[in-house]
C-alpha positions as CSV (number, residue, x, y, z in Angstrom):
1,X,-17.7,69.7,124.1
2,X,-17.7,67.6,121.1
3,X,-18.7,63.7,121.3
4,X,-16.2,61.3,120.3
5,X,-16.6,59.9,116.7
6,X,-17.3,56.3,116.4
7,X,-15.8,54.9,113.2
8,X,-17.8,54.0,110.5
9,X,-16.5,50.5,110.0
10,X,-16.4,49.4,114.2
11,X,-20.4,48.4,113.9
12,X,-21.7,47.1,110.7
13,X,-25.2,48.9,109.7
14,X,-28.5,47.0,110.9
15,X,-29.6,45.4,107.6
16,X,-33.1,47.6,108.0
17,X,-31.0,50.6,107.8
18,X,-29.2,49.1,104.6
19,X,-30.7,50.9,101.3
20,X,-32.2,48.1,99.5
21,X,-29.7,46.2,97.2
22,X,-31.7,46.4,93.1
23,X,-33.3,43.6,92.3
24,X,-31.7,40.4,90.3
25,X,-33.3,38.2,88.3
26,X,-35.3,35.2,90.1
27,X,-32.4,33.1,89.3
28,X,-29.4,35.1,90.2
29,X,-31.2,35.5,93.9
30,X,-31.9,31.9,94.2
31,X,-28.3,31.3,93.8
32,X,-27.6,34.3,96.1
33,X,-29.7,32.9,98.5
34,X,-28.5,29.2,98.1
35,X,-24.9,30.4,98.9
36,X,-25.2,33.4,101.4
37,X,-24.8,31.4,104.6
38,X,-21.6,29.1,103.3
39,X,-18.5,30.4,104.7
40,X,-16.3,31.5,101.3
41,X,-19.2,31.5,99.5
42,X,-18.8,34.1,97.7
43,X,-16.6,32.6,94.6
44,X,-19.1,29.6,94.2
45,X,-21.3,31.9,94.0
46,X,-19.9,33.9,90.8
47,X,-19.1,30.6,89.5
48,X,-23.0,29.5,89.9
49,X,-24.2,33.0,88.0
50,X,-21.8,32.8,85.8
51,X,-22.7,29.6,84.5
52,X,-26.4,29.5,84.6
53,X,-26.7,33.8,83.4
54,X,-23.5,33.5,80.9
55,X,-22.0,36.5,82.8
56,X,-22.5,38.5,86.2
57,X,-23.9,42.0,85.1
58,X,-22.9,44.8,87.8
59,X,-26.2,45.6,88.3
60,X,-26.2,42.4,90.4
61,X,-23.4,43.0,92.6
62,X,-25.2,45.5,95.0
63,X,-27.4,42.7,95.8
64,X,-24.7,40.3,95.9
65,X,-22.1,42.7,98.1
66,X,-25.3,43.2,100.9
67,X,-25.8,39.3,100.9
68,X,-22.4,38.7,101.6
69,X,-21.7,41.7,103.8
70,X,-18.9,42.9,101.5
71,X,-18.9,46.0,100.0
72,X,-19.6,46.9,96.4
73,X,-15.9,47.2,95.7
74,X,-15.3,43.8,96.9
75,X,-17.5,42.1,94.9
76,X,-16.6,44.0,91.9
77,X,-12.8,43.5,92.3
78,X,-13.6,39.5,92.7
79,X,-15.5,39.7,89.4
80,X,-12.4,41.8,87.8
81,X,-9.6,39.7,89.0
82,X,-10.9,36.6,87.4
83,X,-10.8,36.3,84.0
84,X,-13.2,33.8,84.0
85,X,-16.4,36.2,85.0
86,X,-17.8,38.4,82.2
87,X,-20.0,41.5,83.2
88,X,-21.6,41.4,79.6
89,X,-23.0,38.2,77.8
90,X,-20.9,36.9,75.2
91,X,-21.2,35.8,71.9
92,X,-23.1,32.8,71.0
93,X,-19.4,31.4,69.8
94,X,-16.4,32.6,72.0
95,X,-12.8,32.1,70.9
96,X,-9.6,32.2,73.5
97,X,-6.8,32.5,72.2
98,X,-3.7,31.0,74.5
99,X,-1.2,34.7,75.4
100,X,1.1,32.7,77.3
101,X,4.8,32.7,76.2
102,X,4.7,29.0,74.8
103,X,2.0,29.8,72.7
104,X,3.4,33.4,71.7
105,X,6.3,31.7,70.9
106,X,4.2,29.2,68.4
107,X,2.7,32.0,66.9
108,X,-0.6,33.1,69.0
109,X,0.3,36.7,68.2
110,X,0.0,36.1,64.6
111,X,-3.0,34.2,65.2
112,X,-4.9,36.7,67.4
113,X,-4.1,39.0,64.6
114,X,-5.8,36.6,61.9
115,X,-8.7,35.7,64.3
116,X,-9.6,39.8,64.8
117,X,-10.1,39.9,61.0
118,X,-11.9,36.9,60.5
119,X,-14.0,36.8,62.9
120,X,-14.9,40.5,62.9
121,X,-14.1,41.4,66.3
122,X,-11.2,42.9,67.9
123,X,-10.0,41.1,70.9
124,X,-11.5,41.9,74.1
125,X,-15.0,42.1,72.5
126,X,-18.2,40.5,71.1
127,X,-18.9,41.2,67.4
128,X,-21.7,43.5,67.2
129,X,-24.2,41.2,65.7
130,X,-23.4,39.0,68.6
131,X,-22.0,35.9,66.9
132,X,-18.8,35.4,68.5
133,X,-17.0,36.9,71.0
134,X,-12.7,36.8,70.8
135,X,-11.1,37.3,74.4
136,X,-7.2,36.1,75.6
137,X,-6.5,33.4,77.9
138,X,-3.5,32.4,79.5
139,X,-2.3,29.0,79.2
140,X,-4.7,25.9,78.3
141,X,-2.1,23.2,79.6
142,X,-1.9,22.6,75.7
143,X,1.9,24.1,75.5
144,X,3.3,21.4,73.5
145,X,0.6,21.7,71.1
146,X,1.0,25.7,70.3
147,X,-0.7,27.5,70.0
148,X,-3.9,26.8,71.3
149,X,-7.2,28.2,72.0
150,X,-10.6,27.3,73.9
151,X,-13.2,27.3,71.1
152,X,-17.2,27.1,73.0
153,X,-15.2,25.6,76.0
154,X,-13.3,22.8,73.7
155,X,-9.5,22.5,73.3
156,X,-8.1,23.5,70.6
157,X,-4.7,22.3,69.7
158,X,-1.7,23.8,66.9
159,X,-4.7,26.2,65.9
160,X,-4.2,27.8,62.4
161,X,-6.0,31.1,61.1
162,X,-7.5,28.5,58.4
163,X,-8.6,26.0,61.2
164,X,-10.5,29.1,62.6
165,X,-11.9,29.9,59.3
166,X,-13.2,26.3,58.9
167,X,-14.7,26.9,62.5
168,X,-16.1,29.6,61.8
169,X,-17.7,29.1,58.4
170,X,-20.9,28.7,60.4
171,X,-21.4,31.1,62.8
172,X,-22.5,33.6,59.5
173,X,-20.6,36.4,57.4
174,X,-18.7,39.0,59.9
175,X,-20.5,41.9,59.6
176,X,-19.7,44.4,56.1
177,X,-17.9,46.6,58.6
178,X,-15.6,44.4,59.5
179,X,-11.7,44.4,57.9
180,X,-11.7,41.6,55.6
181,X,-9.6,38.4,56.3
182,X,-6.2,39.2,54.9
183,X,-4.5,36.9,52.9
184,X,-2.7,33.4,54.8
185,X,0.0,34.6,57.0
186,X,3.2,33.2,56.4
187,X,3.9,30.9,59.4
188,X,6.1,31.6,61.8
189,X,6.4,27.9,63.4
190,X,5.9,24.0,62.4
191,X,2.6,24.0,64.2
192,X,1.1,26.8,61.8
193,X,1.7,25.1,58.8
């Protein structure tokens, strides 16, 4: 006669029978440590790694899923629904670009288009030689001012592909590589002129 089978999820493992989580940078435990034992602590605690490491790599999140008694896929789909948490360091620059419809309507389409060629990067990425990375963001609170973007965590208002030229001047040459900026676009609203 067979035993009954106990399911998996009814008692939690005893944390010495746990594999050990890898190891995180000194830091990124600290902060794990700081906020294990705060109830919801999980989200301040992305926030806190995020901030002080630039992203929250996934070879962290085994540490931070036993910490928090959550599973891998927990912690990972926390990290993925936000589109605040990176799992790769960005650029030394990073450009969002507003997507929402008040800011598509302005021209941000156009824009994004303009900002891939000059700064070298497609969106969704960080330029190879790490300058800048280009990602999409939803709505700034900037919608009368369209279209807008977050350049190094500043607000950007009525944002033109010659604006981000002049922003970028600095941050050195896009790579040879790169498609070369195309000529002006014609705008397609007030703001972009």
């Amino acid at each position: 006669m067979s035993s009954p089978r106990r399911s998996a999820s009814a008692v939690p493992p005893s944390p010495s029978l746990r594999p050990a989580a890898p190891a995180c940078p000194p830091a990124v435990q600290a902060l794990i440590e700081q906020h294990r034992h705060i109830p919801g602590g999980l989200l301040p605690l992305l926030h806190a790694v995020q901030d002080s490491q630039g992203h929250v790599a996934p070879d962290w999140v085994p540490a931070i899923a036993q910490a928090f008694q959550r599973s891998r896929a927990e912690v990972h789909g926390v990290i993925t629904y936000y589109h605040h948490f990176r799992q790769q360091p960005a650029g030394r620059h990073v450009v969002q670009i507003c997507q929402a419809e008040a800011c598509r309507a302005c021209g941000s389409g156009a824009l994004t288009e303009a900002a891939e060629r000059i700064l070298g990067t497609p969106l969704h990425s960080t330029r190879a030689d790490g300058a800048v990375t280009l990602e999409p963001v939803y709505c700034l609170g900037l919608c009368a001012q369209s279209p807008a973007a977050r350049v190094d965590d500043r607000p950007v208002a009525r944002l033109t592909a010659q604006r981000l030229q002049a922003l970028a001047a600095g941050w050195g040459p896009a790579p040879a590589s790169a498609p070369a900026a195309a000529p002006a676009v014609a705008p397609t609203s007030p703001y972009e002129a």
